[in-house]
N, C-alpha and C positions, 0 to 999 in steps of 0.2 A: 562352507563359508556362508555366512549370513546375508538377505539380500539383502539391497539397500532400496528401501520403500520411503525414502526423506522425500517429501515433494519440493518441489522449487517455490520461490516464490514468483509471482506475476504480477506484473501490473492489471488492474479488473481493463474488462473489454471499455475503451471509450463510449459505445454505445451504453454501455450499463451506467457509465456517468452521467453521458446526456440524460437515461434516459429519466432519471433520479432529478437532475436539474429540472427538465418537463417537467415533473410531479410536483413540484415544491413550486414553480411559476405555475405551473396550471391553479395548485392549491389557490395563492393568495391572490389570483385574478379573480377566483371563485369568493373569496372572504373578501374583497373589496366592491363586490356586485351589488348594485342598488338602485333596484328592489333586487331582493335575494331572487332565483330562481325557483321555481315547483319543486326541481328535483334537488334544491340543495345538499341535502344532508346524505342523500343517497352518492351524490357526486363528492362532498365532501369526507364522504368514509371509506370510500372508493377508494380516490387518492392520498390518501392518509394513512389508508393500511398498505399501501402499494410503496410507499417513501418507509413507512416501515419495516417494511419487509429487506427489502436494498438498502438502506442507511448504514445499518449496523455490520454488515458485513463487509461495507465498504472501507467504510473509518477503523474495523479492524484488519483489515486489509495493511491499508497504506501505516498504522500504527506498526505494525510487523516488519512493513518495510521499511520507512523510517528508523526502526532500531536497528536492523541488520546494516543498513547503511553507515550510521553511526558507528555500530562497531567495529564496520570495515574500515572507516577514517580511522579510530583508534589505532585497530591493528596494525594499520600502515603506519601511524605516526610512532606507535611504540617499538616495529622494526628496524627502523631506520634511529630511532635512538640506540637501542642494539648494537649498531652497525656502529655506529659515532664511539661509540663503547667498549668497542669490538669485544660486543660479546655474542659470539656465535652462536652456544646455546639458545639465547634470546632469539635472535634472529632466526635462529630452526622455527622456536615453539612460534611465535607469531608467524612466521609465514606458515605451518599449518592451519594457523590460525583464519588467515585470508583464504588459501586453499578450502577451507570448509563452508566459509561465505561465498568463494567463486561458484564452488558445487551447488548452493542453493540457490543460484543463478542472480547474486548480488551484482559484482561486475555487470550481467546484463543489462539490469534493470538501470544501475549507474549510466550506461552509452545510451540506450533508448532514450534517459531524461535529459543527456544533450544534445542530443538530436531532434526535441521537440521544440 
């Protein structure tokens, strides 16, 4: 039998989000200074490459979740038409359907964002 190596998804660590908001406030506190500081440009590439480093990862992050999400609304809505339907087939294949998204820890991720 084949292993299963599927990662889950996650929400990124809140600290990685703060720490991305710091970067991006420290930036424009630095881009609003007047007179510029000595070390501007050195502080400004600093955290410019530091927002870029975590930005893109983040926004591909939650892009990933956002669709898995989505398509676990789907799923559900299209079971339960299924069901209105009675068609059972249907109602199999989509609730595998959700079962595949529960495994990549969609449901999870769904309860945590009510709980925030």
């Amino acid at each position: 039998m084949a292993e299963d190596t599927t990662e889950k998804l996650e929400l990124p660590p809140l600290e990685d989000m703060d720490e991305l908001d710091r970067c991006k406030l420290d930036y424009e506190k630095l881009r609003r200074m007047n007179p510029e500081p000595e070390d501007y440009c050195d502080r400004a590439e600093s955290l410019l490459r530091r927002i870029n480093e975590m930005e893109p990862h983040l926004k591909q992050t939650f892009r990933h979740i956002s669709d898995a999400v989505a398509c676990y609304y789907v799923a559900s809505a299209r079971r339960i038409i299924c069901k209105n339907k009675d068609d059972i087939d249907g109602m199999r294949a989509w609730g595998e359907v959700l079962t595949s998204l529960k495994s990549l820890g969609v449901s999870d991720i769904m309860m945590r964002w009510k709980t925030m």
